[in-house]
N, C-alpha and C positions, 0 to 999 in steps of 0.2 A: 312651628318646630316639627309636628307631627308630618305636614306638607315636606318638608325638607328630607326627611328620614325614608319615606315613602317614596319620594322620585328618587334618591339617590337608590336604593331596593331596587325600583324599578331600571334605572339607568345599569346597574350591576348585574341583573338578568338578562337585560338584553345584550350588553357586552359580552358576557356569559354564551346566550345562545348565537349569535352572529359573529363575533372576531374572536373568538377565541378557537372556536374549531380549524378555523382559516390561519392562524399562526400556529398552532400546532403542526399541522398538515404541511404548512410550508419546510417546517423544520427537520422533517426527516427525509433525508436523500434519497432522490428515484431519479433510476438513469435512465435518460432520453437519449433517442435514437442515435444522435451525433454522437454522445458519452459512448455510446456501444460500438459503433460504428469505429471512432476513435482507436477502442479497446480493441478490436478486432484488428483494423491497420497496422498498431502497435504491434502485438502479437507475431504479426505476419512481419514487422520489419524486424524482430528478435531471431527470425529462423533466416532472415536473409543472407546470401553470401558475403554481403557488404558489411565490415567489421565496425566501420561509422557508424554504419547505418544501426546493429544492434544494439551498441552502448549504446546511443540516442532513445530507443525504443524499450530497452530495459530501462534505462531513466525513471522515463515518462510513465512506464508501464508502476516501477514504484512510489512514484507520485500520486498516480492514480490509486495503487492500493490495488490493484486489480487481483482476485483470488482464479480467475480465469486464465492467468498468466505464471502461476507457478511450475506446471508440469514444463513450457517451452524454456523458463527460465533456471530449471535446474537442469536441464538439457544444453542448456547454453553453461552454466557453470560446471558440468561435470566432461564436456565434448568439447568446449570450443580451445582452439590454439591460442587463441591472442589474449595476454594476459588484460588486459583494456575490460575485452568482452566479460571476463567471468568476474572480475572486478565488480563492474556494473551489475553485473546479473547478482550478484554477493549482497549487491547494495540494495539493489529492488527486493529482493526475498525478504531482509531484513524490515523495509518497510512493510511492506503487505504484512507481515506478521505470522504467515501458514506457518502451524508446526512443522511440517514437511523442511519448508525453504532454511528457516530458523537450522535444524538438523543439519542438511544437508551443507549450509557456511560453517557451521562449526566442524566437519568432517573435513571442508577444506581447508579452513585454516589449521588441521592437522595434518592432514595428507596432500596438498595440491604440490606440485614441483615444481612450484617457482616462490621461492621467499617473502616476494612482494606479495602476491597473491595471501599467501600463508597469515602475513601480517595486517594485514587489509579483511579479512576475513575475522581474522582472532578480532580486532576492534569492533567489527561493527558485529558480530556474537555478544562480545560482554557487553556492550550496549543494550542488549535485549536480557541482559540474567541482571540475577539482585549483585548489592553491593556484597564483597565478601568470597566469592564465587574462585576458585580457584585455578591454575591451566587446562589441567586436562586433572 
């Protein structure tokens, strides 16, 4: 009994020091070179002249969560003509989650001059506030 009690100790220590540190470590996100690399590309297709081309790149840019990505994207939401683009850009700030971005959708779906916009904006704001939360 005692033998049993004593390897299992033992067995728990060394699982302890060798695979535990190693799934820990695994578990916390660190962005490799591609991830950045990516992030950067992105970034760079959000400022492009090509109106595809920035909805695609704000997309991806709020999938990714990218906090590197808010200053081009409220740039893109408060500058760009094509309802598409600030849409998208609307939609990635919300993800990412910056106070900044969060703001600046709610300011559009106050102010922006185009309805669609407006209403597309107000959803995905209340999306980020508690229930209960009133228009303006």
């Amino acid at each position: 009994m005692r033998t049993r009690i004593l390897s299992f100790i033992l067995f728990a220590l060394l699982f302890a020091a060798f695979v535990a540190p190693e799934i820990s470590a695994n578990n916390t996100p660190k962005k490799s070179d591609s991830y950045k690399k990516a992030e950067l590309n992105y970034i760079h297709g959000v400022e492009s002249d090509n109106a595809g081309l920035r909805v695609s790149a704000s997309y991806f840019l709020g999938e990714m969560q990218s906090e590197a990505a808010v200053i081009p994207l409220l740039r893109v939401l408060k500058n760009c003509t094509d309802e598409e683009c600030r849409i998208a850009a609307a939609l990635a700030l919300v993800k990412i989650g910056d106070a900044r971005g969060v703001y600046a959708v709610k300011k559009a779906a106050e102010f922006d001059d185009s309805k669609r916009v407006r209403d597309l904006c107000w959803k995905f704001y209340m999306s980020t506030v508690k229930a209960g939360a009133s228009r303006f």
